[in-house]
KEBA-531944 format. One record per residue (C-alpha): x, y, z; residue in three letters. Coordinates in steps of 0.05 Angstrom, whole numbers. Layout:
<rs>
- X, Y, Z, ALA $
...
</rs>
This chain:
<rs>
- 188, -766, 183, UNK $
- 208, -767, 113, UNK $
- 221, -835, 103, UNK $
- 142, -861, 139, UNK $
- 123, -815, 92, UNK $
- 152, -851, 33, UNK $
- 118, -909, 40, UNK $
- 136, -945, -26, UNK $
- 183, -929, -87, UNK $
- 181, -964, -152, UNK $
- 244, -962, -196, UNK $
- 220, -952, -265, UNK $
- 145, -943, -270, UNK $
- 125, -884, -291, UNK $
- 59, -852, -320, UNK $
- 86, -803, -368, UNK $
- 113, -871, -407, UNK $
- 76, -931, -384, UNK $
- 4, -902, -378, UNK $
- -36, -852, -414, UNK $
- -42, -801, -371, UNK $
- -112, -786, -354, UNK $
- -156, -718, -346, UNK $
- -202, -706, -305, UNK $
- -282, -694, -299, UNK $
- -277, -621, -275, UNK $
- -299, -561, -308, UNK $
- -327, -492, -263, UNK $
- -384, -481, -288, UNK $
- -406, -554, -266, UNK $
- -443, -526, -208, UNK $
- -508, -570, -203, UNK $
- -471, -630, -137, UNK $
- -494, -611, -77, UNK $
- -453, -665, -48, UNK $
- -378, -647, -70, UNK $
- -365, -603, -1, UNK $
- -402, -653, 50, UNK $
- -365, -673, 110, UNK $
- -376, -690, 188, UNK $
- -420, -650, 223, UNK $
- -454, -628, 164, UNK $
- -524, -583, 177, UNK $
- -578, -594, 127, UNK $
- -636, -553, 102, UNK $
- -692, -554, 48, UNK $
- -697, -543, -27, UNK $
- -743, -488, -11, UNK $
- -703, -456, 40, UNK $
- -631, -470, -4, UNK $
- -686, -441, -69, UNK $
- -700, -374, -21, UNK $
- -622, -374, -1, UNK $
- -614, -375, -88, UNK $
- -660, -318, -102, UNK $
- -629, -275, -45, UNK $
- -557, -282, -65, UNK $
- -581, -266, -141, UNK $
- -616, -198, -114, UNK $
- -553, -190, -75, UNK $
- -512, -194, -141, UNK $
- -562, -151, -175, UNK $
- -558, -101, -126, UNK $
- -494, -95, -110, UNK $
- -437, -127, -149, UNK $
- -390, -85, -182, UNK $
- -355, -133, -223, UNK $
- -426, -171, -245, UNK $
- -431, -113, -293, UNK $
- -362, -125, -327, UNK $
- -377, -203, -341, UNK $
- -423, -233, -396, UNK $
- -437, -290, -341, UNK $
- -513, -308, -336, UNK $
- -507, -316, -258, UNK $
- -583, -318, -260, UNK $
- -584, -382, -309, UNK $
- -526, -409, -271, UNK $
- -565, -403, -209, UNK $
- -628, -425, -242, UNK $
- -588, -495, -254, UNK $
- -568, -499, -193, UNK $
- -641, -489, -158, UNK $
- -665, -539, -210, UNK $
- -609, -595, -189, UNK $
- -622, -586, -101, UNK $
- -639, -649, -74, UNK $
- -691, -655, -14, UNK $
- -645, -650, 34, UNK $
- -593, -592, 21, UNK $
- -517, -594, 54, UNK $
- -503, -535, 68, UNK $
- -434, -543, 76, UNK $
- -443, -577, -6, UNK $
- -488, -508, -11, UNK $
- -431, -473, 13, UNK $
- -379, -504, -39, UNK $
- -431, -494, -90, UNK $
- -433, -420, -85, UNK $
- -359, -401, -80, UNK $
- -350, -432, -139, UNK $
- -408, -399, -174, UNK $
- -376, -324, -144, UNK $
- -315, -337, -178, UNK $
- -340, -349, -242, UNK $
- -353, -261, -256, UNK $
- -281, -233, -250, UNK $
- -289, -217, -175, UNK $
- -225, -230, -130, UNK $
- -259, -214, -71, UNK $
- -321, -257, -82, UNK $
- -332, -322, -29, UNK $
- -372, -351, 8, UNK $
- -345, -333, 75, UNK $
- -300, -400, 108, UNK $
- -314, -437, 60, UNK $
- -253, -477, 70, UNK $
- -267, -499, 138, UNK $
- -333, -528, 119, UNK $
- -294, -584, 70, UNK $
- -264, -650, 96, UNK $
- -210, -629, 140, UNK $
- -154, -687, 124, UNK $
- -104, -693, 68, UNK $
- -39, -703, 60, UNK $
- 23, -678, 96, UNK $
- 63, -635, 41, UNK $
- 53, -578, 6, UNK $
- 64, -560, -61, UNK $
- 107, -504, -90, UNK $
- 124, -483, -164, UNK $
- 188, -453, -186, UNK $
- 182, -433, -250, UNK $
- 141, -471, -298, UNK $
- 154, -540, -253, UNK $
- 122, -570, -189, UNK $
- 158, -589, -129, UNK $
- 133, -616, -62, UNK $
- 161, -599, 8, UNK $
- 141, -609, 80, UNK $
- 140, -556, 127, UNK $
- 161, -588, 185, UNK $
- 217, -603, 183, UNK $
- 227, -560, 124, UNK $
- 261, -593, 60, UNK $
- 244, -626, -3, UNK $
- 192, -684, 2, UNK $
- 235, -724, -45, UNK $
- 305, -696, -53, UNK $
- 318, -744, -120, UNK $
- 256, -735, -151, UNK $
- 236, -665, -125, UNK $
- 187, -648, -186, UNK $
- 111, -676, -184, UNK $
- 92, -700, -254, UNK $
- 28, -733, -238, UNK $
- -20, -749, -178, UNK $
- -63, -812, -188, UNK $
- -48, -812, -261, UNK $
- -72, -741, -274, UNK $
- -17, -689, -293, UNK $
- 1, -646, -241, UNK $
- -21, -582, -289, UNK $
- -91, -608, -292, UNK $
- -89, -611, -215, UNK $
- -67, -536, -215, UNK $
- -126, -517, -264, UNK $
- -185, -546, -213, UNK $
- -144, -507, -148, UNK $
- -142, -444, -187, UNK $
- -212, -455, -209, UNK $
- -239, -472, -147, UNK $
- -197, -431, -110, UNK $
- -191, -366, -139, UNK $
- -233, -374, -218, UNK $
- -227, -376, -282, UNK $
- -219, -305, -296, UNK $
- -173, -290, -233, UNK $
- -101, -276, -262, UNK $
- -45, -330, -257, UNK $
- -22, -297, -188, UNK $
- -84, -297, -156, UNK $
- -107, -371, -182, UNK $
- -41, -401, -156, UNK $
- -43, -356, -93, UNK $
- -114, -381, -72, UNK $
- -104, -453, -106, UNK $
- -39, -486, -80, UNK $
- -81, -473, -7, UNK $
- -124, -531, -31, UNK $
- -68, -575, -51, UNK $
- -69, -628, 19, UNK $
- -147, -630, 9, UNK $
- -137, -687, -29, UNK $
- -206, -726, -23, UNK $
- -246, -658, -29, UNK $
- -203, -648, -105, UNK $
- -210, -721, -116, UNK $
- -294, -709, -117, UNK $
- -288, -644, -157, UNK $
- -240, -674, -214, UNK $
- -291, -741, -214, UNK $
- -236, -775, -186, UNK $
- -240, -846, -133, UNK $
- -223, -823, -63, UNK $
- -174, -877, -26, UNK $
- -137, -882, 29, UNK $
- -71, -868, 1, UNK $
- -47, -819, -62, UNK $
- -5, -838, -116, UNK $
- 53, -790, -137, UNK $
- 96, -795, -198, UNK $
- 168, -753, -180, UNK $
- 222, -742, -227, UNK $
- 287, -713, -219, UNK $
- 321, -649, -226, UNK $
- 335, -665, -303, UNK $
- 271, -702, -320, UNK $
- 307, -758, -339, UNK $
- 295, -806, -271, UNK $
- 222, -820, -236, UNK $
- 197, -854, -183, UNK $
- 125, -872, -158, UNK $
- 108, -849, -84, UNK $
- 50, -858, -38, UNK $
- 30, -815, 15, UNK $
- -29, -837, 68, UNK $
- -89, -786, 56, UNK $
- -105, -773, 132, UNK $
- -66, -712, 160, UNK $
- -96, -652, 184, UNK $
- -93, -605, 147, UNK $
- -104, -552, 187, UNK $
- -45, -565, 217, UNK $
- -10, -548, 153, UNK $
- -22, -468, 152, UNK $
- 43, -424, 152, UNK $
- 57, -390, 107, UNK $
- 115, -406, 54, UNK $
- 192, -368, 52, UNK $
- 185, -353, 131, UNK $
- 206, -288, 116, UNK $
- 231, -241, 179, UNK $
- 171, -195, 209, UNK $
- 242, -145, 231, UNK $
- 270, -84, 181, UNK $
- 350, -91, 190, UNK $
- 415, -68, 150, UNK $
- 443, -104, 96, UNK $
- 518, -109, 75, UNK $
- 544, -63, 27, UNK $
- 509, -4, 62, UNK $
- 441, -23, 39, UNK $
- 368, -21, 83, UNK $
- 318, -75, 80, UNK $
- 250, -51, 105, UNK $
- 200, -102, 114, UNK $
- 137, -91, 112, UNK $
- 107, -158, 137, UNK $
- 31, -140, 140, UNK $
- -26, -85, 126, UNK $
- -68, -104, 179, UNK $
- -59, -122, 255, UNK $
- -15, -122, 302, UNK $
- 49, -130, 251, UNK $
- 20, -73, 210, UNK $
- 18, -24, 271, UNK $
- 82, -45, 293, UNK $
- 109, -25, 232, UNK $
- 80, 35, 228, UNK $
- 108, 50, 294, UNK $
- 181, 31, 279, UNK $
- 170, 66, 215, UNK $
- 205, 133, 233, UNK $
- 261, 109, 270, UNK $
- 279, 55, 210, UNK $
- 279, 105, 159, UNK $
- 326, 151, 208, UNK $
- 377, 93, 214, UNK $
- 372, 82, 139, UNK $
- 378, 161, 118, UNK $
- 452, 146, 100, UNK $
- 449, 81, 61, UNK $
- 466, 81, -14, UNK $
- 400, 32, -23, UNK $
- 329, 12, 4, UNK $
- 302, -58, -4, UNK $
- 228, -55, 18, UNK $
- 205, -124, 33, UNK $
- 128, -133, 17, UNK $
- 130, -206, -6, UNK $
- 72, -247, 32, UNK $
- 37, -181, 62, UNK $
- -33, -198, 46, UNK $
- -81, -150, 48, UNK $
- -122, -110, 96, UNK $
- -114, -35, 109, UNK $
- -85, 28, 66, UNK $
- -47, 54, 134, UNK $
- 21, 22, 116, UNK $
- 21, 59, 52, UNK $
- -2, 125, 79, UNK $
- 56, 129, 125, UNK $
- 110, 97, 82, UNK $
- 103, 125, 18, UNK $
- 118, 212, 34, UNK $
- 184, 185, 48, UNK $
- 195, 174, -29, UNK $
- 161, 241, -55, UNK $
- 209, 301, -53, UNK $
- 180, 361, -11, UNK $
- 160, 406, -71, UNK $
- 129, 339, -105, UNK $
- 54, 351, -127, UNK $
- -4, 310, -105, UNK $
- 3, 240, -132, UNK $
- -63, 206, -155, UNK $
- -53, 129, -167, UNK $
- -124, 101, -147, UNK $
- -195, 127, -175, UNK $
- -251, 82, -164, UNK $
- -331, 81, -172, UNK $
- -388, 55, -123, UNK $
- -447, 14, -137, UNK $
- -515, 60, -121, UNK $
- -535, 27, -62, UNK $
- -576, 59, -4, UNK $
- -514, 71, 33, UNK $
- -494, 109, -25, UNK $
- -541, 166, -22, UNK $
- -495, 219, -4, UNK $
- -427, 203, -41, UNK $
- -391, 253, -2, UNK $
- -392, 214, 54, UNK $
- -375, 145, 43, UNK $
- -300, 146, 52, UNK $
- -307, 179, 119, UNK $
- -240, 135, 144, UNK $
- -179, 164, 142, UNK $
- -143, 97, 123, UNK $
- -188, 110, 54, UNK $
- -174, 181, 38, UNK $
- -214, 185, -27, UNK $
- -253, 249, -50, UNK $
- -311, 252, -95, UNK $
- -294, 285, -164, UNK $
- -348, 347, -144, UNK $
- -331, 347, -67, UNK $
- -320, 420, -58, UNK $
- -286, 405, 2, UNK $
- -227, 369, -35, UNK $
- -158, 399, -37, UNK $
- -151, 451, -94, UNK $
- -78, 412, -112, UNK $
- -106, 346, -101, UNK $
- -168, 364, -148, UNK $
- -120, 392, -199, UNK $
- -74, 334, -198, UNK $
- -136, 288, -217, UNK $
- -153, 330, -273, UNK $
- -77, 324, -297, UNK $
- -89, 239, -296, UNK $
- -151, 238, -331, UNK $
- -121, 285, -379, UNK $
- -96, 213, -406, UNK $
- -133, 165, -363, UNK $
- -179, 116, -407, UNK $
- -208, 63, -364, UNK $
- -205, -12, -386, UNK $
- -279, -21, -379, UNK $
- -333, 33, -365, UNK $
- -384, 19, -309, UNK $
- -452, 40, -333, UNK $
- -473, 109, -303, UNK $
- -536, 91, -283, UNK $
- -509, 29, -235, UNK $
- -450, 66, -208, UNK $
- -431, 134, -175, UNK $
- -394, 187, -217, UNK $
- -311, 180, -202, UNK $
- -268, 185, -129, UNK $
- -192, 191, -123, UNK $
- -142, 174, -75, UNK $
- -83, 225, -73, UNK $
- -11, 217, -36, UNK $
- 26, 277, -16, UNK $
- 91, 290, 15, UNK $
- 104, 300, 101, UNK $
- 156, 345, 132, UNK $
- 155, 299, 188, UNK $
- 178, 248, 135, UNK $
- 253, 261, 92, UNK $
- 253, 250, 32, UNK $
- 297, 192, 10, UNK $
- 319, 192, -58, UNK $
- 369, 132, -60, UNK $
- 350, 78, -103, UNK $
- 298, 35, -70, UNK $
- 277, -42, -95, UNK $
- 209, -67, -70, UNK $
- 200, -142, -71, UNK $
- 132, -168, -96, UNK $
- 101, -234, -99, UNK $
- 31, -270, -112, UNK $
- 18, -265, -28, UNK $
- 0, -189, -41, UNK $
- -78, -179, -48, UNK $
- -124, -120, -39, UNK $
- -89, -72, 6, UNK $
- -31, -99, -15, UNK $
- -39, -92, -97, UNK $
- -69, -17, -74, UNK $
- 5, -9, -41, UNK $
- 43, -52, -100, UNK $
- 16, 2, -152, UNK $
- 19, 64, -123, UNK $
- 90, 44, -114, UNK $
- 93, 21, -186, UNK $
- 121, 59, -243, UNK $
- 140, 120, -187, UNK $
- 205, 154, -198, UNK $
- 276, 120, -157, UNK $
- 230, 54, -150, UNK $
- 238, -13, -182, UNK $
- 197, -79, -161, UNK $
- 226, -139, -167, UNK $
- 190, -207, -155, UNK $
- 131, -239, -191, UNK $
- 67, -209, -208, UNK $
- 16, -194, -148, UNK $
- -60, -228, -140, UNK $
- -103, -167, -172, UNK $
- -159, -149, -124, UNK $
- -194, -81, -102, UNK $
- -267, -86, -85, UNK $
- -291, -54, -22, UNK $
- -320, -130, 3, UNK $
- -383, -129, 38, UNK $
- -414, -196, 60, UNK $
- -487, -205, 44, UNK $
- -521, -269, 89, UNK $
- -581, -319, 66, UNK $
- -626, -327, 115, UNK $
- -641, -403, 118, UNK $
- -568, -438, 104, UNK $
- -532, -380, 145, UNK $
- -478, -372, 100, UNK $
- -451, -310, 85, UNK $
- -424, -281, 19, UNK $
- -370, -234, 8, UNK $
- -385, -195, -56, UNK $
- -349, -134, -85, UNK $
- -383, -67, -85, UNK $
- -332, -17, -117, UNK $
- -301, -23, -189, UNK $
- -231, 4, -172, UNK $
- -175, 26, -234, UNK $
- -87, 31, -230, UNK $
- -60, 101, -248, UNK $
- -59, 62, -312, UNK $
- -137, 52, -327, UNK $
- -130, -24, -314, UNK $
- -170, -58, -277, UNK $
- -137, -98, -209, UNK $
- -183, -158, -207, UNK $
- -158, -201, -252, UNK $
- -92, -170, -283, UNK $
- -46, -158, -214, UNK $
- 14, -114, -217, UNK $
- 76, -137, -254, UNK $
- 144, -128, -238, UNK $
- 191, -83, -276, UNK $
- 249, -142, -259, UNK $
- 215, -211, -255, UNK $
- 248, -253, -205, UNK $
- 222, -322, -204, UNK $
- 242, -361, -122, UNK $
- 279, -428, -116, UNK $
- 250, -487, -86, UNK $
- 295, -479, -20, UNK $
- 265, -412, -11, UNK $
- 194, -432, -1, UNK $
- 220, -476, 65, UNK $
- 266, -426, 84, UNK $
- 331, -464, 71, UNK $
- 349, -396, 25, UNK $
- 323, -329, 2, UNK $
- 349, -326, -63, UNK $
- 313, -270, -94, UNK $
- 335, -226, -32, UNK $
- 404, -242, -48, UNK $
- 399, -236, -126, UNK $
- 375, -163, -111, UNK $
- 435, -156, -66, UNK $
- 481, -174, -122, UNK $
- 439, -129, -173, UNK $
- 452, -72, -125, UNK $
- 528, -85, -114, UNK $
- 527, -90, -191, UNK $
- 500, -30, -198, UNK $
- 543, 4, -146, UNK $
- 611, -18, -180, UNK $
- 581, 5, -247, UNK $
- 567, 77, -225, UNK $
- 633, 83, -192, UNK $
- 664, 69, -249, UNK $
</rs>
């Protein structure tokens, strides 16, 4: 497969000395081409009807949007350009690309116009992209291995540099304000769409892509060219195949995986959960495994985390968050009716006596990053964790792994785990998003948008959207870990355990 896919390689050309290398044409708040996102079997509808689906979404935002309020983004002005730039006939699959752009442009990490994706051209090219530390590499996922074992690292595609390639996928993808984990997270996704980038950057679409490689040391490059026709849809697993199965480690160590926070892996867990953390009573360590979990559902954390809170531990509050007044609103008591969402309302006299008095011990010192205005937003909720008898404590040293393929759900479970005595996270920094999504539809183009209704704050008084949780040890993967040839930051950890073992026993 690998060598039809290397179709020609030059010796000595390369861009970074023979050509200038050249920039492109995009910038995100470029919003007014309806035709960027047109592809086959494209539906199309007025400018009146695309002008009513405008004013819609921007009483939608109005409305609703939590985040709106922390932006100085005229969204009304930007929308106004748009409306003014419609042609007669409006794609609405163009409409559609349009607008997710425009939603990522206020610091929402929830904000999209929903499947999106699906509505661009659906062919590319057949590899994928991957970064290990500040360099680009390209791999194929099946079979799994480097694209171009020489020349592993991407320098340029059709001339431009690869980090100007990175800026439009995180822009597009994810926005401008979004942090580094979530722009890569949601950007390298767009990386086969290689025509669709090739319109947004003001690029010439052709049948084939140009690559400049070089080699491990930079010194050596060589020019390939890759057919732009795969499906891409073909080309969605996701990277490190990580293990959905908890098992034990040498050296009398647990790894607990946590695989998901939604669906059928995320109840699975749960279920396993109390026989896993029987077998792994004994062990002198706990690696939790939440790299790639996504987001979804609070669930995994409710029943994971009592096992890490001794029995006489108080009410821990790591979430407090504040609601847009919407109709829905009118009673704030009873909006988090869900047990998977077990936040009371600051006056609630029906909330715990310890769980109120452990919020009034956080805000004691709590000083939000940004202040919603009171007369948009509800007064505070909290979300408290306390210890189970029907879970042991375990009080070994435990070492989460992190990454940037934890979002929503799975920053809510990153932070609460964050900073928490006997726990260190290891990894890279996770995408930064909280926003209780709800999806608002336009009534002639049928699309719907996902916009975020809740302005939701870490232990710490930051913000998730657009900041992420850091690790306290950052641990960067190697290229043969995103094909699953290695899992080198598992077995780094190892060693830092064993390390740490030795030195104690000493």
């Amino acid at each position: 497969m690998i060598v039809g896919l290397l179709a020609m390689t030059l010796a000595s050309p390369s861009f970074g000395r023979d050509v200038e290398p050249r920039g492109s044409g995009f910038h995100p708040y470029d919003l007014d081409r309806n035709d960027l996102g047109r592809s086959e079997g494209d539906r199309f509808i007025s400018r009146a009807q695309a002008a009513q689906d405008l004013d819609a979404l921007a009483e939608a935002i109005d409305g609703n949007s939590s985040y709106i309020t922390a932006s100085t983004f005229d969204y009304r002005g930007a929308l106004a350009r748009i409306k003014a730039a419609l042609p007669e006939r409006v794609s609405v699959n163009g409409l559609s690309t349009q607008l997710n752009k425009f939603v990522r442009l206020f610091g929402d990490d929830h904000a999209l116009v929903v499947g999106w994706e699906k509505r661009i051209p659906q062919t590319g090219i057949a590899v994928q992209i991957g970064r290990a530390d500040a360099r680009y590499f390209l791999y194929t996922e099946s079979p799994g291995r480097l694209f171009d074992e020489r020349h592993p690292y991407v320098r340029a595609i059709d001339g431009v540099p690869i980090e100007e390639w990175i800026r439009a996928m995180g822009d597009i993808g994810q926005g401008p304000l979004s942090s580094v984990s979530a722009r890569f997270s949601r950007g390298y996704r767009l990386f086969p769409y290689t025509n669709y980038l090739r319109r947004e950057m003001g690029l010439a679409e052709a049948p084939e892509v140009v690559l400049e490689m070089v080699s491990e040391n930079g010194r050596d490059s060589a020019i390939r060219r890759l057919p732009v026709d795969a499906p891409v849809k073909a080309m969605a697993a996701k990277p490190f195949r990580l293990p959905d199965d908890s098992r034990m480690l040498e050296g009398n160590v647990g790894y607990l995986r946590v695989p998901a926070h939604r669906g059928e892996l995320a109840d699975r867990f749960i279920a396993q959960l109390p026989e896993w953390m029987r077998r792994f009573k004994d062990t002198d360590a706990l690696v939790i495994d939440a790299r790639q979990g996504g987001g979804g559902r609070r669930a995994v954390l409710n029943a994971l985390f009592p096992y890490f809170m001794p029995a006489d531990a108080s009410p821990y509050v790591f979430n407090v968050v504040k609601l847009r007044q919407r109709p829905e609103n009118a009673d704030p008591t009873q909006v988090f009716d869900d047990p998977d969402k077990q936040f009371w309302y600051v006056t609630d006299p029906k909330a715990p006596a310890d769980e109120r008095a452990a919020y009034a011990r956080l805000t004691r010192n709590f000083v939000p990053a940004w202040n919603p205005p009171a007369d948009r937003f509800t007064d505070w909720y909290f979300m408290a964790l306390k210890p189970s008898a029907d879970k042991p404590y375990y009080g070994k040293p435990v070492y989460m792994l992190i990454d940037w393929g934890l979002g929503s759900a799975g920053d809510i479970f990153t932070s609460a785990f964050k900073g928490y005595p006997g726990i260190t996270l290891v990894g890279t920094a996770t995408m930064g998003r909280s926003g209780q999504g709800v999806e608002f539809p336009l009534p002639n183009s049928q699309l719907e948008v996902n916009l975020s209704t809740m302005a939701s704050f870490q232990k710490t008084g930051e913000r998730y959207d657009t900041v992420g949780i850091q690790p306290d040890i950052p641990m960067e993967p190697v290229p043969g870990d995103w094909y699953g040839a290695s899992d080198s930051v598992l077995t780094r950890v190892q060693a830092l355990i064993a390390a740490r073992q030795t030195s104690a026993g000493n």
